[in-house]
N, C-alpha and C positions, 0 to 999 in steps of 0.2 A: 208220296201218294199213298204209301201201305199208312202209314201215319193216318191223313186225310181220312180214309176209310176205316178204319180199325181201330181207333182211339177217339177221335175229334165227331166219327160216325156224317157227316158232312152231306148235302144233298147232291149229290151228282148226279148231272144225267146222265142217261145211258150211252147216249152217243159221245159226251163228253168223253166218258170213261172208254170208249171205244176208239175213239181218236189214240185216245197215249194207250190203247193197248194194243192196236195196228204199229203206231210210232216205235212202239218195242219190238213187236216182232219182226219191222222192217230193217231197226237196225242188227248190223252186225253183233254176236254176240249176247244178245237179248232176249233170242226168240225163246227159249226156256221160262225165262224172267214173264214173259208175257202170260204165258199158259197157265204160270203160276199166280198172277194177279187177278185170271178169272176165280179160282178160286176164294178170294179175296171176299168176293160178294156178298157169303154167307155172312159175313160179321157187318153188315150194313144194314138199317133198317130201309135202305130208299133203293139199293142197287139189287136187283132181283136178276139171276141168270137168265135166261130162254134163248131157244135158237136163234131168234130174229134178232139177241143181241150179239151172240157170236156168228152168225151168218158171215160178216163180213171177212174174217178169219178165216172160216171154211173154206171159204169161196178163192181166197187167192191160195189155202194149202193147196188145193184142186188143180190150180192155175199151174205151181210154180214149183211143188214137192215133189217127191216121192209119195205112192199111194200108202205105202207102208208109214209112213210118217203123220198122215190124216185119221191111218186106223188106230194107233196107237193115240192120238189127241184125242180123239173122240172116245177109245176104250179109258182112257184117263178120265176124261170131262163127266160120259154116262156116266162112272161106278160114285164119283164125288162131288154131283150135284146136291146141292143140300139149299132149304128154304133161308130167305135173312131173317135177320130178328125181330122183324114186324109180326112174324106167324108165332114169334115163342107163347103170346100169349090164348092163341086157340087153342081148340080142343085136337086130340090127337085123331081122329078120324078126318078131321078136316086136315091137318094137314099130310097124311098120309095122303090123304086125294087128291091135293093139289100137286104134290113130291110126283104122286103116280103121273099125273097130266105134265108138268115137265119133261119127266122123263121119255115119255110116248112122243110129246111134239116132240124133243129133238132128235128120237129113231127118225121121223116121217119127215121132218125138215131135211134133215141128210141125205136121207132116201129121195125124196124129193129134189134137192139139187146132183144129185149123184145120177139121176135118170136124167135131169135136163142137159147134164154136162156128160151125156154116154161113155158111165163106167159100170157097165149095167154090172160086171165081177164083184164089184165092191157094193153094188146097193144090193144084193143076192146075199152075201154074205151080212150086210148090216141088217137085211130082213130077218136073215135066219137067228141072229143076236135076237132081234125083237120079239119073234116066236119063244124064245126062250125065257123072257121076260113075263111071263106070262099077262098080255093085256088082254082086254077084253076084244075081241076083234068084231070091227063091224063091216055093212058089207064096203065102206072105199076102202079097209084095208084088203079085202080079196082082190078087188078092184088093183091096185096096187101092185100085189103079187104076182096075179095073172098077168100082169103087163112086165114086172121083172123078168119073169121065166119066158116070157114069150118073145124078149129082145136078143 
């Protein structure tokens, strides 16, 4: 598969690539191998990170982990989200912006399943990660906030 993506560059879809990288982290032994495949993405010109593609990941760490274990994926996945190589050819303001928007959906995607699945400790603490990040905040992120602090 690293082959497939990294060499041959291949079109895969997202879910495809989803499927064997749920398959990994279900098997024993693997779950490392997995986390390490998302990064993978960057050297494809067709497989682009975003929450909604690791979502499903998330969602069974949440399910089936230790919280400490989700934070650390997630501090792994934030710091070394990087664009594929469809954007090598824009200009760098463009894709600083898109890098920036990444990054921000997948604060608010987490945050967001982390309040559906009442861990309100952990999306307080992934907020105050995102205040640090300095985005521009609008007012659903007060929105947001006020509703973290007030569970």
């Amino acid at each position: 598969m690293r082959d497939i993506i990294v060499h041959d560059d291949c079109n895969i879809k997202n879910k495809t690539f989803m499927s064997f990288i749920m398959f990994l982290e279900k098997s024993k032994g693997f779950e490392e191998d997995a986390k390490k495949f998302l990064l993978l993405t960057g050297n494809s010109s067709h497989l682009q990170i975003d929450y909604e593609m690791i979502r499903p990941m998330v969602i069974r760490l949440l399910k089936h982990q230790d919280s400490d274990i989700l934070m650390e994926f997630f501090g792994n996945l934030s710091k070394n989200i990087q664009l594929n190589k469809s954007w090598d050819t824009k200009d760098g303001k463009e894709k600083n912006e898109e890098l920036r928007n990444l990054r921000k959906n997948f604060y608010d995607g987490l945050i967001r399943d982390l309040m559906t699945n009442r861990k309100f400790t952990m999306a307080e603490r992934i907020f105050e990660d995102k205040g640090c990040e300095n985005f521009d905040v609008n007012l659903n992120d007060e929105f947001i906030g006020l509703n973290i602090y007030a569970s």
